[in-house]
PDB file with one MODEL, atoms N, CA, C and O in Angstrom:
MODEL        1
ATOM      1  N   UNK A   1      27.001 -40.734  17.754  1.00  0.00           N
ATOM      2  CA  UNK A   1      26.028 -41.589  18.394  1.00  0.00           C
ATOM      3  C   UNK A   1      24.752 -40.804  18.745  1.00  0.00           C
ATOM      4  O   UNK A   1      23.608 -41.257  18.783  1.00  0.00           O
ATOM      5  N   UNK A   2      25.140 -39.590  18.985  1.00  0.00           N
ATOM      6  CA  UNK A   2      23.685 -38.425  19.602  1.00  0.00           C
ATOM      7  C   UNK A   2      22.688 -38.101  18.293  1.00  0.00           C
ATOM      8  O   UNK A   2      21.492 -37.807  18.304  1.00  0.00           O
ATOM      9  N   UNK A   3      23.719 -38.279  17.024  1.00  0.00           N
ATOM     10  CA  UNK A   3      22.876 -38.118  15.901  1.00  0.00           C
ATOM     11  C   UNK A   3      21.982 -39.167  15.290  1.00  0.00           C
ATOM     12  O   UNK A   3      20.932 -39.092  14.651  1.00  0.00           O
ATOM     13  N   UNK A   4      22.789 -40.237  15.721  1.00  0.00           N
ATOM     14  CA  UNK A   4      21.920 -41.967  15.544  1.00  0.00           C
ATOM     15  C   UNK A   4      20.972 -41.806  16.287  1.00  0.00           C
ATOM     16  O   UNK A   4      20.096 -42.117  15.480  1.00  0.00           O
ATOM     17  N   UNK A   5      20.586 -41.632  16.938  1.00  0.00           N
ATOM     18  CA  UNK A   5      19.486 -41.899  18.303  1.00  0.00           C
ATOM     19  C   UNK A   5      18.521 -40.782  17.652  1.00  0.00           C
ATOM     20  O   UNK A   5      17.500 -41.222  17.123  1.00  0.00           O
ATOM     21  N   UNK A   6      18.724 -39.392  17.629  1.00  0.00           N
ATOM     22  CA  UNK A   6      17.781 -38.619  17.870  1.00  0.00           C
ATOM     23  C   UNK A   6      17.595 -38.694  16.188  1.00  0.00           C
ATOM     24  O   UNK A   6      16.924 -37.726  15.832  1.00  0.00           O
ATOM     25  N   UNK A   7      17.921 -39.406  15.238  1.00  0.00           N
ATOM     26  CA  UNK A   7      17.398 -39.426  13.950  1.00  0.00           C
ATOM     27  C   UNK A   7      16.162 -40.620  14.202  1.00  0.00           C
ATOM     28  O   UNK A   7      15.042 -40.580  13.692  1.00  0.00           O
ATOM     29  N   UNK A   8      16.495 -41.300  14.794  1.00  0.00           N
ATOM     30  CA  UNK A   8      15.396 -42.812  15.235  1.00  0.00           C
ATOM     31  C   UNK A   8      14.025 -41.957  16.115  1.00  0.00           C
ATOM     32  O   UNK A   8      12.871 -42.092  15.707  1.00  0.00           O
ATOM     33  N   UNK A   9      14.287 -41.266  17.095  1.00  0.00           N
ATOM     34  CA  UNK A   9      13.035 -40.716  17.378  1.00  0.00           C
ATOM     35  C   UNK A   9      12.391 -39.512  16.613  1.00  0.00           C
ATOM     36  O   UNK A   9      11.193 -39.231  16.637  1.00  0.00           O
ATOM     37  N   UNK A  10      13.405 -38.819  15.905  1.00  0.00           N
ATOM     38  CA  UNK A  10      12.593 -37.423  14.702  1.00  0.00           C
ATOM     39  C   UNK A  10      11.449 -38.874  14.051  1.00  0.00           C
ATOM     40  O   UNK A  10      10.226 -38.815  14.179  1.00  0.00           O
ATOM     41  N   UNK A  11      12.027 -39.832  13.517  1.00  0.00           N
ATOM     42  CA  UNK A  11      11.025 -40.502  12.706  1.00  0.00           C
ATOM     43  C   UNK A  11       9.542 -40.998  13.372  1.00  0.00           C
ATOM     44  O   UNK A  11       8.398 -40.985  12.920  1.00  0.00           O
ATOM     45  N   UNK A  12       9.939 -41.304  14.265  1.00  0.00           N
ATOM     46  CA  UNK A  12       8.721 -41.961  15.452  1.00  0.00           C
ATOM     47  C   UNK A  12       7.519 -40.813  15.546  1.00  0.00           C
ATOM     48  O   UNK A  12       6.523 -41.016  14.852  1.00  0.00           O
ATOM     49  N   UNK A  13       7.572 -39.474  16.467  1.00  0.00           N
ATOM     50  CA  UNK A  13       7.193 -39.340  16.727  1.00  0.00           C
ATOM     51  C   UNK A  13       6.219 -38.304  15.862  1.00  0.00           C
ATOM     52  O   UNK A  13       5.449 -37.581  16.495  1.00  0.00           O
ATOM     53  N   UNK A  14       6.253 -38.247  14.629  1.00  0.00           N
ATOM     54  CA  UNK A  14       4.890 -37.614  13.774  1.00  0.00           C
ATOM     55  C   UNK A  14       3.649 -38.029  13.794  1.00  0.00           C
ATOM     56  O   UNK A  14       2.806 -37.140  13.673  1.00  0.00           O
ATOM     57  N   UNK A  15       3.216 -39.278  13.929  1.00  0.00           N
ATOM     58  CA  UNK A  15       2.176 -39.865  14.163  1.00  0.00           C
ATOM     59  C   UNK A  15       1.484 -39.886  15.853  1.00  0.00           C
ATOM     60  O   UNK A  15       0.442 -40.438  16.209  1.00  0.00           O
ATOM     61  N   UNK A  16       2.286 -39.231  16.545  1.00  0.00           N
ATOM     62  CA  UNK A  16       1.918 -39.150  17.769  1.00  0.00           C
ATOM     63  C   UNK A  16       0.610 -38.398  18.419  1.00  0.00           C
ATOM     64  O   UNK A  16      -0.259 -38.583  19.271  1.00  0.00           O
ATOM     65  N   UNK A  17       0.971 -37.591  17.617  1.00  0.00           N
ATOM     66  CA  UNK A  17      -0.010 -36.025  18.137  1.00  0.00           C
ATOM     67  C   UNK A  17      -1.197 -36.324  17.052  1.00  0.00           C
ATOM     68  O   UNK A  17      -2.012 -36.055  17.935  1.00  0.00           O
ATOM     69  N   UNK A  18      -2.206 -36.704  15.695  1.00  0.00           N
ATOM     70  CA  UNK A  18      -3.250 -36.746  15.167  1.00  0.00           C
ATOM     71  C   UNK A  18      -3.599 -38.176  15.990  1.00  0.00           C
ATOM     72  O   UNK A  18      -4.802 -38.330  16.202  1.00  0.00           O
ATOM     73  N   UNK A  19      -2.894 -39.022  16.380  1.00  0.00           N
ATOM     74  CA  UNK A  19      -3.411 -40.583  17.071  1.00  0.00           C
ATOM     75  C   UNK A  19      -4.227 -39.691  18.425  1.00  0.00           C
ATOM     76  O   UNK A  19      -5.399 -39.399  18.662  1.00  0.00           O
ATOM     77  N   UNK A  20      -3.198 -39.513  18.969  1.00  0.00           N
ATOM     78  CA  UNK A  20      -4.028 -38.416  20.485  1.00  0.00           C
ATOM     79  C   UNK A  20      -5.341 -37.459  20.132  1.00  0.00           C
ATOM     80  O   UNK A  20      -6.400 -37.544  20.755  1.00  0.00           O
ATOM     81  N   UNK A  21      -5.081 -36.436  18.919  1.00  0.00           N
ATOM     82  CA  UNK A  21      -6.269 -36.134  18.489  1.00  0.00           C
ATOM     83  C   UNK A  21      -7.351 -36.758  18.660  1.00  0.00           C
ATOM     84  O   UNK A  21      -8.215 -36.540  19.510  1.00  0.00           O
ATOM     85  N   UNK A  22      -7.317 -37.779  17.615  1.00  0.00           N
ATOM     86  CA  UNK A  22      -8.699 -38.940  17.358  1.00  0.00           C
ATOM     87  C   UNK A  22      -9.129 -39.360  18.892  1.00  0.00           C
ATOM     88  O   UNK A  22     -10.260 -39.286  19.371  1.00  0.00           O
ATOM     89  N   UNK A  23      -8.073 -39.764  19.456  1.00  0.00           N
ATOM     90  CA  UNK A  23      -8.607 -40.375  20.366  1.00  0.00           C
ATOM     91  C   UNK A  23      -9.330 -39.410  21.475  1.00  0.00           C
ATOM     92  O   UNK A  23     -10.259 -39.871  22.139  1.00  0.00           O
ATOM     93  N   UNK A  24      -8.825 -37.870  21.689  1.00  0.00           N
ATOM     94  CA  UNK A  24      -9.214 -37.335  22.310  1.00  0.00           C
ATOM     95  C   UNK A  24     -10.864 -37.152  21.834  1.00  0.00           C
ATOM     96  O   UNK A  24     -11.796 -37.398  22.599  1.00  0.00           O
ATOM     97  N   UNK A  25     -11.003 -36.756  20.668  1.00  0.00           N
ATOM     98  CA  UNK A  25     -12.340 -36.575  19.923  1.00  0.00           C
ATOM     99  C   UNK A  25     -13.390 -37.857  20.329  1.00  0.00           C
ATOM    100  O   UNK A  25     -14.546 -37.804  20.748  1.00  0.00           O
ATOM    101  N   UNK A  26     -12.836 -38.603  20.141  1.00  0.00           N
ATOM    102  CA  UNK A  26     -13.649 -39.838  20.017  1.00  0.00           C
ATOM    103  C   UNK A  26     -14.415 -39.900  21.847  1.00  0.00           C
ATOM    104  O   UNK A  26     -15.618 -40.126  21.969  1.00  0.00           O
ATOM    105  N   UNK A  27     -13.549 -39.676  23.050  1.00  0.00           N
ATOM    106  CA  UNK A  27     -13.650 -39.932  24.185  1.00  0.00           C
ATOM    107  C   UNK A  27     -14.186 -38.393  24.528  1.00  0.00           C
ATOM    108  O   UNK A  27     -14.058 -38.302  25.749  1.00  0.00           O
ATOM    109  N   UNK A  28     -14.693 -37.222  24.052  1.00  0.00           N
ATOM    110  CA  UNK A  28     -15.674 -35.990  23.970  1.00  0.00           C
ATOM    111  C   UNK A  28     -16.561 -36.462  23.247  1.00  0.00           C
ATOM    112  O   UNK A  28     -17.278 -35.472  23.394  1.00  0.00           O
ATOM    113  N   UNK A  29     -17.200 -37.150  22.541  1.00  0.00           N
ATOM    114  CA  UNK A  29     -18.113 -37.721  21.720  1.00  0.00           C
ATOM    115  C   UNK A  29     -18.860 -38.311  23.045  1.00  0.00           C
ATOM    116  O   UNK A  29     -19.842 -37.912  23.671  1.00  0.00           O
ATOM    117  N   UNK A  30     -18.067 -39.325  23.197  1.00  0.00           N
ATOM    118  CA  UNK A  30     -18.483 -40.197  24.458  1.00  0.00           C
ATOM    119  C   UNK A  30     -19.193 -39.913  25.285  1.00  0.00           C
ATOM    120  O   UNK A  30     -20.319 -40.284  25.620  1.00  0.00           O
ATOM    121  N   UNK A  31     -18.188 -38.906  25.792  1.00  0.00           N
ATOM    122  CA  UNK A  31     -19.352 -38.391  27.151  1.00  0.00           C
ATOM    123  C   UNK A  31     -19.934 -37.885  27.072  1.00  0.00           C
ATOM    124  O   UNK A  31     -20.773 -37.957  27.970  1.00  0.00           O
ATOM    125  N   UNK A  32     -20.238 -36.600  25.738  1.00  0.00           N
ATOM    126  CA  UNK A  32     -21.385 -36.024  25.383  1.00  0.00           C
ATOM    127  C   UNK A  32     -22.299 -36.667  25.383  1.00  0.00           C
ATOM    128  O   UNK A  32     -23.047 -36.537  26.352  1.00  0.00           O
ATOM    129  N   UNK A  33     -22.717 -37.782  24.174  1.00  0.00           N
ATOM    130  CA  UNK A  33     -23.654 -38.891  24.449  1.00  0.00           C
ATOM    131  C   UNK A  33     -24.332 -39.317  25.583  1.00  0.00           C
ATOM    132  O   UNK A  33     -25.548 -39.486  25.665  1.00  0.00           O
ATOM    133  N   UNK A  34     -23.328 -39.523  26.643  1.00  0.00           N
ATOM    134  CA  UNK A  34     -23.873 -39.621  27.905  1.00  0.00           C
ATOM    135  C   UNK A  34     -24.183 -38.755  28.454  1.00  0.00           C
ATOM    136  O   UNK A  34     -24.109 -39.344  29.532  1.00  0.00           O
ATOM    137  N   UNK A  35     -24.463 -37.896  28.700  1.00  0.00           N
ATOM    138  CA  UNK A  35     -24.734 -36.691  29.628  1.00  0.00           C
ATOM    139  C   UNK A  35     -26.159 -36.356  28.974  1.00  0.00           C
ATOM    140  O   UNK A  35     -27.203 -36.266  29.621  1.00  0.00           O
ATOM    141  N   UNK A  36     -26.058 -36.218  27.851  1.00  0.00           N
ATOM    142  CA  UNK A  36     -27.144 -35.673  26.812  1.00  0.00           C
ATOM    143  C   UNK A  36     -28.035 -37.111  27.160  1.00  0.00           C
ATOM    144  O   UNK A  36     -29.050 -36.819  27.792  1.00  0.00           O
ATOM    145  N   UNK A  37     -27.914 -38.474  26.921  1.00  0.00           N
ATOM    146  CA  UNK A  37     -28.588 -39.404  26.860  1.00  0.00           C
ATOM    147  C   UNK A  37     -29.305 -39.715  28.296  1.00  0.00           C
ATOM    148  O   UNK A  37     -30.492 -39.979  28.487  1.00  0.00           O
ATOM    149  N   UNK A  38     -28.097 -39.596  29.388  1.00  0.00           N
ATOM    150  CA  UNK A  38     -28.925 -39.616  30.903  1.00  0.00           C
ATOM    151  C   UNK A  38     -30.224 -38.198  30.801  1.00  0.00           C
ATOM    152  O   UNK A  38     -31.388 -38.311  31.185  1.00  0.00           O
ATOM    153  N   UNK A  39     -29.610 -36.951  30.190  1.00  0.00           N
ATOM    154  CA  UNK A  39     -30.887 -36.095  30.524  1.00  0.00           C
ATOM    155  C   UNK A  39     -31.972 -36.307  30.132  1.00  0.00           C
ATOM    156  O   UNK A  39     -32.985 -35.884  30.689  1.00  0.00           O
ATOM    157  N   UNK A  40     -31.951 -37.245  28.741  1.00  0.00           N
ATOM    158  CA  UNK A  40     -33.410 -37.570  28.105  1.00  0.00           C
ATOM    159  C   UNK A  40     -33.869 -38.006  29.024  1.00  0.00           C
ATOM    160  O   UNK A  40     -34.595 -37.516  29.889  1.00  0.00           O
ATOM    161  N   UNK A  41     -33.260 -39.445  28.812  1.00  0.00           N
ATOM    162  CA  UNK A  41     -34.138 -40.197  29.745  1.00  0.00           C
ATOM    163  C   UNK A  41     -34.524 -40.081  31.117  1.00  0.00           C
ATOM    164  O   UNK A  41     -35.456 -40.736  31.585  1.00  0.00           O
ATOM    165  N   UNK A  42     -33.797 -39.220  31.819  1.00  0.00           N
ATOM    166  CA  UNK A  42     -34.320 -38.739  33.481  1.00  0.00           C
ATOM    167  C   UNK A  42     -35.325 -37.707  32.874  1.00  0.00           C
ATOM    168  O   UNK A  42     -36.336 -37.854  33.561  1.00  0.00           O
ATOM    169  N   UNK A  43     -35.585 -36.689  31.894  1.00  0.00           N
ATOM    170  CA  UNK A  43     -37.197 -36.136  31.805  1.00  0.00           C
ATOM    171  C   UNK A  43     -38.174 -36.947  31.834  1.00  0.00           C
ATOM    172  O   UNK A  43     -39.215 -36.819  32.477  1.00  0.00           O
ATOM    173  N   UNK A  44     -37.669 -38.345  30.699  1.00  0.00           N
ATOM    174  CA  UNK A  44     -38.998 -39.082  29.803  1.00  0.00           C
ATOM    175  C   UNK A  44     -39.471 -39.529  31.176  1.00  0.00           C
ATOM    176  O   UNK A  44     -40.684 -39.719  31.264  1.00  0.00           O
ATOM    177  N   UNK A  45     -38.579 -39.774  32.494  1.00  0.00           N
ATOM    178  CA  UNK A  45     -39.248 -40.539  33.240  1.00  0.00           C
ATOM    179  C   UNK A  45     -40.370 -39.363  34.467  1.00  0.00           C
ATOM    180  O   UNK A  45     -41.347 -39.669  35.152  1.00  0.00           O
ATOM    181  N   UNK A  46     -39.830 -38.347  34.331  1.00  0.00           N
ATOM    182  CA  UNK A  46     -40.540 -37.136  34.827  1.00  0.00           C
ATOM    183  C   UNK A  46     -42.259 -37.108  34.043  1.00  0.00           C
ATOM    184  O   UNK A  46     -43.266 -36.933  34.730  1.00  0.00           O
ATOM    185  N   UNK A  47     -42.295 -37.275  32.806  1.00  0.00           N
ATOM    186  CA  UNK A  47     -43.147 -37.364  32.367  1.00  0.00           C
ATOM    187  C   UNK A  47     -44.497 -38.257  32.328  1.00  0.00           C
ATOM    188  O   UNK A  47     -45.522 -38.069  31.673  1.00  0.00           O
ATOM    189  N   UNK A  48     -44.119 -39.449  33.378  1.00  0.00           N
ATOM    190  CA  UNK A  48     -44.698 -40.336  33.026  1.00  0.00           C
ATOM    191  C   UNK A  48     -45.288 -39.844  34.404  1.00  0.00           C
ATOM    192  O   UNK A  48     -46.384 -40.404  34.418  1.00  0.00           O
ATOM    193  N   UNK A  49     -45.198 -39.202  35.432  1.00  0.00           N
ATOM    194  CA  UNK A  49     -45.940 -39.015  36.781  1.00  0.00           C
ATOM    195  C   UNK A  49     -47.413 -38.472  36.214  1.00  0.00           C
ATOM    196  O   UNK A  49     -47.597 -37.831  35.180  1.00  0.00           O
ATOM    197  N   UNK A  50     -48.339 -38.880  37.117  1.00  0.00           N
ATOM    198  CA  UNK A  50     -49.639 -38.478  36.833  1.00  0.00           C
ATOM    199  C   UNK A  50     -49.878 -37.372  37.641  1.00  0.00           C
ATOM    200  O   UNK A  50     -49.012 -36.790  38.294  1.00  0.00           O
ATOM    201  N   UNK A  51     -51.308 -37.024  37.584  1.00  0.00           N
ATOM    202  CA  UNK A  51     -51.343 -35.648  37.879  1.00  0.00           C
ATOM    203  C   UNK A  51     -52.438 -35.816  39.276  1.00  0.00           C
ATOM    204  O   UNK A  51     -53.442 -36.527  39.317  1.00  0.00           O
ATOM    205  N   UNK A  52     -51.906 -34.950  40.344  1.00  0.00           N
ATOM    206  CA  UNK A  52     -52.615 -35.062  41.696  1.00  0.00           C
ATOM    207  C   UNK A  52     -54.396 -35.548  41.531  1.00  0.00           C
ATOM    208  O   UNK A  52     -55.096 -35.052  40.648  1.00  0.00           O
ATOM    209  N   UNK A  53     -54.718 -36.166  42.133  1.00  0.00           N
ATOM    210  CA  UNK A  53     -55.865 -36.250  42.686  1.00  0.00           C
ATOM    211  C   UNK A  53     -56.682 -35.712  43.335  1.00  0.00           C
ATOM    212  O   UNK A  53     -56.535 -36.246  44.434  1.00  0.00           O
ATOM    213  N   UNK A  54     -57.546 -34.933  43.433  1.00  0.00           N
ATOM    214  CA  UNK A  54     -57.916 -34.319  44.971  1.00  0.00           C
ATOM    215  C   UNK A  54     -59.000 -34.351  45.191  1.00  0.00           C
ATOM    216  O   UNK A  54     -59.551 -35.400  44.859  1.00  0.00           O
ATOM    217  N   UNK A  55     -59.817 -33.348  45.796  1.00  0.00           N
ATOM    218  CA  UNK A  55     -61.298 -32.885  46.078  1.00  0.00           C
ATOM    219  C   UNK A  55     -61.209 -31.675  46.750  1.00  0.00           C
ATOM    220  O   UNK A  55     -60.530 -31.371  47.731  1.00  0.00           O
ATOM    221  N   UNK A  56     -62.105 -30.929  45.989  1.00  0.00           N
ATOM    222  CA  UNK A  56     -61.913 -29.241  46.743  1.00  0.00           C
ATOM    223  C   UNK A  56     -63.862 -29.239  47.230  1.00  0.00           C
ATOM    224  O   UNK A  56     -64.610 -30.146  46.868  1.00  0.00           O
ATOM    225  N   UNK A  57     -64.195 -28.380  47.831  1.00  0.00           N
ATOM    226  CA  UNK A  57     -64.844 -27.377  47.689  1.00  0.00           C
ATOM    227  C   UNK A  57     -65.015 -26.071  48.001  1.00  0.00           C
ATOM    228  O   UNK A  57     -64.121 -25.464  48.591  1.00  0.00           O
ATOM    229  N   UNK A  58     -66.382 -25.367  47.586  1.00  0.00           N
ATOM    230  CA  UNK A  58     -66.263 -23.772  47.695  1.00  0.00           C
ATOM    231  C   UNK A  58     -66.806 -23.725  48.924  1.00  0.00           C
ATOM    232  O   UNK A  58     -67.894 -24.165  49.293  1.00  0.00           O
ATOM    233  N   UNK A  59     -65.769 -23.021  49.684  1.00  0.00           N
ATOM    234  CA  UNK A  59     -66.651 -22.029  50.697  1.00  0.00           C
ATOM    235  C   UNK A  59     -67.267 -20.960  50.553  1.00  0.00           C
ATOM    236  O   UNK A  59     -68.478 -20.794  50.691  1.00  0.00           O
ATOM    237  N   UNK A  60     -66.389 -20.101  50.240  1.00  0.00           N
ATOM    238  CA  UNK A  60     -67.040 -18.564  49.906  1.00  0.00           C
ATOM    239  C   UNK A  60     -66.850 -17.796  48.598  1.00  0.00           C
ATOM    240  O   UNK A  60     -65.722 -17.537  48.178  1.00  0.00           O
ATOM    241  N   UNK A  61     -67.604 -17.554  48.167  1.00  0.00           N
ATOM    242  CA  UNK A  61     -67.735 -16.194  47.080  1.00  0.00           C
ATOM    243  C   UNK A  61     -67.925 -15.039  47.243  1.00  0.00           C
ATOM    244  O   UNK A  61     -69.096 -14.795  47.531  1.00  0.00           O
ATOM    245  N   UNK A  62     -67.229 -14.126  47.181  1.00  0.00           N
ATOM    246  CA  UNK A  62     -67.472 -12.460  47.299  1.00  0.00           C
ATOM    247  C   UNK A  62     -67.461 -11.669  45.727  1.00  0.00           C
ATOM    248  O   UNK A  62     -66.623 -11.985  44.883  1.00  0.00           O
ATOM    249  N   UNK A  63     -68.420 -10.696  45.492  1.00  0.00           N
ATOM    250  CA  UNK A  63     -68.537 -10.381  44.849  1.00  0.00           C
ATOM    251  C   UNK A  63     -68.100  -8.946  44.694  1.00  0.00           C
ATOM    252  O   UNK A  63     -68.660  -8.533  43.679  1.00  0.00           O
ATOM    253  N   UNK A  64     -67.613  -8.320  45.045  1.00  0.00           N
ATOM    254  CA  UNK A  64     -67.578  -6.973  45.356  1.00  0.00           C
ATOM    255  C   UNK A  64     -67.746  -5.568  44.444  1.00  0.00           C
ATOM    256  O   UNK A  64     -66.660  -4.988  44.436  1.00  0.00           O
ATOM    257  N   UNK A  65     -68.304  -5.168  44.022  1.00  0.00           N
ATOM    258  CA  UNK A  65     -68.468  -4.026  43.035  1.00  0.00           C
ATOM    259  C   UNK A  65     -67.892  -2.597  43.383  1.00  0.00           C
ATOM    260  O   UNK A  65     -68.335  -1.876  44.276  1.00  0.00           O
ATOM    261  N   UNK A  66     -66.850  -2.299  42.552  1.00  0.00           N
ATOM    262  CA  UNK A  66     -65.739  -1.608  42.167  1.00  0.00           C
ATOM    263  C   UNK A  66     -66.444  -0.522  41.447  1.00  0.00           C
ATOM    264  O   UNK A  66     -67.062  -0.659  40.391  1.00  0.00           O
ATOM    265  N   UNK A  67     -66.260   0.779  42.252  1.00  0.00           N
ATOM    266  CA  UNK A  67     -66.665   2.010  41.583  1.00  0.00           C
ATOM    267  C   UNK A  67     -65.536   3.057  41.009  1.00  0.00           C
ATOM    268  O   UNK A  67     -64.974   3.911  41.695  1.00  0.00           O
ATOM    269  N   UNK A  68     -65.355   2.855  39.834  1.00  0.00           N
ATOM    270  CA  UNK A  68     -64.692   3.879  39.180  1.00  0.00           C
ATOM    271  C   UNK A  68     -65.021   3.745  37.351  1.00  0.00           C
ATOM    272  O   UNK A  68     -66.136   3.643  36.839  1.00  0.00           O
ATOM    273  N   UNK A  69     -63.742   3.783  36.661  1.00  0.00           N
ATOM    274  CA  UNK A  69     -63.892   4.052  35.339  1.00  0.00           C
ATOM    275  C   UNK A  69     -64.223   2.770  35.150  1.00  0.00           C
ATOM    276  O   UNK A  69     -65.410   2.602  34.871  1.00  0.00           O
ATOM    277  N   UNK A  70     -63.439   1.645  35.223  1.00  0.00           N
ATOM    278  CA  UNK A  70     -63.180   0.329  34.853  1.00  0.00           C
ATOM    279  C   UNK A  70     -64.233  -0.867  35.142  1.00  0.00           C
ATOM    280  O   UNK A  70     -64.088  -1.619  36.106  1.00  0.00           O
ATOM    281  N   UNK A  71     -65.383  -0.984  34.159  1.00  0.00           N
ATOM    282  CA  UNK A  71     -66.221  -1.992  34.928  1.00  0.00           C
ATOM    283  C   UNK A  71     -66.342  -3.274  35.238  1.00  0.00           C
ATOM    284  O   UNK A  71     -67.383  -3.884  34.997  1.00  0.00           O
ATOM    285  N   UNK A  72     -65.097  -3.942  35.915  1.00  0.00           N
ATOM    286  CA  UNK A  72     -65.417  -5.408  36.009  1.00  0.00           C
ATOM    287  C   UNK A  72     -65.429  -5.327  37.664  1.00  0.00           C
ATOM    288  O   UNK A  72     -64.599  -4.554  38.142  1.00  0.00           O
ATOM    289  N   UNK A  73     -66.437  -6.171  38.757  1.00  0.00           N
ATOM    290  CA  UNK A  73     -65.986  -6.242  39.670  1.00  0.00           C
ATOM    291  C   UNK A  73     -65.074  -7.273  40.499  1.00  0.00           C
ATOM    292  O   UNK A  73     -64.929  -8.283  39.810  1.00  0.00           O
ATOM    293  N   UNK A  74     -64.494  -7.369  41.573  1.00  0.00           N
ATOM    294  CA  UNK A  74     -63.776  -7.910  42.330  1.00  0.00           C
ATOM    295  C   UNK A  74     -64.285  -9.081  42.426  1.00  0.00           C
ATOM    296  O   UNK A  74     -65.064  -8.940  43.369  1.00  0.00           O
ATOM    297  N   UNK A  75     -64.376 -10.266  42.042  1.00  0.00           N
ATOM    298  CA  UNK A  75     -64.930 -11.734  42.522  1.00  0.00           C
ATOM    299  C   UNK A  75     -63.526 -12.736  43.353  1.00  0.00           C
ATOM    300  O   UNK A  75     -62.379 -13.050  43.034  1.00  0.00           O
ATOM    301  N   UNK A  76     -64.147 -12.892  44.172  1.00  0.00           N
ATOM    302  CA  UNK A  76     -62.820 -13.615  45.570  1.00  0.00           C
ATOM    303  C   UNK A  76     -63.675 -15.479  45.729  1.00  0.00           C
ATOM    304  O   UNK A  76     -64.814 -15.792  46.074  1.00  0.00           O
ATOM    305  N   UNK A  77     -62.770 -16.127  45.401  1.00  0.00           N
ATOM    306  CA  UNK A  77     -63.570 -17.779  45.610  1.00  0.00           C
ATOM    307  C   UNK A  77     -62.347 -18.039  46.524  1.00  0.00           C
ATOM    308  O   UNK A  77     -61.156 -17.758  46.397  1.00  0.00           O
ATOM    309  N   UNK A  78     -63.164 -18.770  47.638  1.00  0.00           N
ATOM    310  CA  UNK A  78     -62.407 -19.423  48.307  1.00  0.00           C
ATOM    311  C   UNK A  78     -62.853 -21.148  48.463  1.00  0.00           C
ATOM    312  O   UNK A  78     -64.001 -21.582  48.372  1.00  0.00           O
ATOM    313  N   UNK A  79     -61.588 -21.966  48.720  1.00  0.00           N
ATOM    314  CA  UNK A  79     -61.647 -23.059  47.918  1.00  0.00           C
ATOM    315  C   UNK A  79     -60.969 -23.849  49.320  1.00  0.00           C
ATOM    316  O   UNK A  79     -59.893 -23.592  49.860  1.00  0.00           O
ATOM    317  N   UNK A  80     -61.975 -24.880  49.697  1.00  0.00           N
ATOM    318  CA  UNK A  80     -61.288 -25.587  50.741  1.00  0.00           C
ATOM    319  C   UNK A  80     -60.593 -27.274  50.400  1.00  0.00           C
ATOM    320  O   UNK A  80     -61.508 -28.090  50.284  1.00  0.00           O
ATOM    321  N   UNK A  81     -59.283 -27.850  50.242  1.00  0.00           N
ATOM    322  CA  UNK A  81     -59.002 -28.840  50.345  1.00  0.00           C
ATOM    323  C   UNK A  81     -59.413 -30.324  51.313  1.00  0.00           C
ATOM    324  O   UNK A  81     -58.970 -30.597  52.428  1.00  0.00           O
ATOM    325  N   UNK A  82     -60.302 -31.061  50.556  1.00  0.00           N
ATOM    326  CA  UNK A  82     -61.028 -31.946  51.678  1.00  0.00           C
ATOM    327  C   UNK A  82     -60.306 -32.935  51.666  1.00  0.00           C
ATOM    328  O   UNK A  82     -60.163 -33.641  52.665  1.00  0.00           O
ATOM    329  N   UNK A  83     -59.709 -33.166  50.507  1.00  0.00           N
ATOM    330  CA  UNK A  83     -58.981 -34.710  50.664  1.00  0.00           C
ATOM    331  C   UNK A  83     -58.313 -34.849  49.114  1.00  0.00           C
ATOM    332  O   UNK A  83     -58.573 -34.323  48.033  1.00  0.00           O
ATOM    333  N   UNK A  84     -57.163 -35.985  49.649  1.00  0.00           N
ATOM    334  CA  UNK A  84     -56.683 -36.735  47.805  1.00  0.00           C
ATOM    335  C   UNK A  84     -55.621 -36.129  48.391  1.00  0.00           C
ATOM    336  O   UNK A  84     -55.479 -35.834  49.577  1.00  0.00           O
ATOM    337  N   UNK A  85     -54.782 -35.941  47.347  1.00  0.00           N
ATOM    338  CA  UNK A  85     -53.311 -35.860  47.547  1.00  0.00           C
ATOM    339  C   UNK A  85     -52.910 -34.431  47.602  1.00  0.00           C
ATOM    340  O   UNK A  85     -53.576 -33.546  47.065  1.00  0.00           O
ATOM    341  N   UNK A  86     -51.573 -34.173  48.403  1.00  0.00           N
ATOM    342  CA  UNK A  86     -51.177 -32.831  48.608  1.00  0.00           C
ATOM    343  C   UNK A  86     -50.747 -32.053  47.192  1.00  0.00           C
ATOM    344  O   UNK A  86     -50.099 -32.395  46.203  1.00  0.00           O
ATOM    345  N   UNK A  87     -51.664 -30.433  47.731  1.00  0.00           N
ATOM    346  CA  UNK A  87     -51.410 -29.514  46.228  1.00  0.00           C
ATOM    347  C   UNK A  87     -50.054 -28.620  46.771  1.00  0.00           C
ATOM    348  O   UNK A  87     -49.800 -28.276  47.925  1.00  0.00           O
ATOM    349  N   UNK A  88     -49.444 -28.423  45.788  1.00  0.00           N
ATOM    350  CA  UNK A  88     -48.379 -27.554  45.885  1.00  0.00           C
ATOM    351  C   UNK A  88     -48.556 -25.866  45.410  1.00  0.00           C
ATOM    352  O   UNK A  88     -48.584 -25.806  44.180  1.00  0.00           O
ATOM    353  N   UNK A  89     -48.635 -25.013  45.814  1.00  0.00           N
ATOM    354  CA  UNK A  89     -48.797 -23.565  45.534  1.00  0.00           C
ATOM    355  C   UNK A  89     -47.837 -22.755  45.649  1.00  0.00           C
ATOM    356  O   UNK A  89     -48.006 -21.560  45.410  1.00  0.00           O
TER     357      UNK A  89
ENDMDL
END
């Protein structure tokens, strides 16, 4: 009787393990897609922000002249934020 039985499941179970395969493959496909597909589209929407607004002007310019080998001198601008939207630095 132990040989009846376990001849009925030797037959069954070959097809078990490539069915699980596929299916495992198929459901890594899946979520790749998704993961990859949410990242597009959360950049594309990064992309669409426009770019700050503002208004500066100059306060000061220094010019400073640098004595050695190298002749360019020191120029310092300073730049005051009057309005429009906040800059990030």
């Amino acid at each position: 009787m132990f040989d009846a039985i376990q001849s009925r499941l030797d037959g069954d179970d070959r097809a078990v393990s490539p069915v699980i395969g596929v299916v495992l493959m198929v459901a890594i496909t899946v979520i790749l897609a998704a993961v990859i597909g949410s990242t597009v589209l959360g950049v594309g929407d990064q992309l669409d922000s426009t770019a700050p607004q503002v208004q500066l002007s100059v306060e000061d310019v220094n010019v400073t002249n640098v004595e050695s080998d190298t002749p360019p001198n020191l120029t310092t601008v300073t730049l005051r934020h009057t309005g429009g939207d906040d800059l990030e630095l």
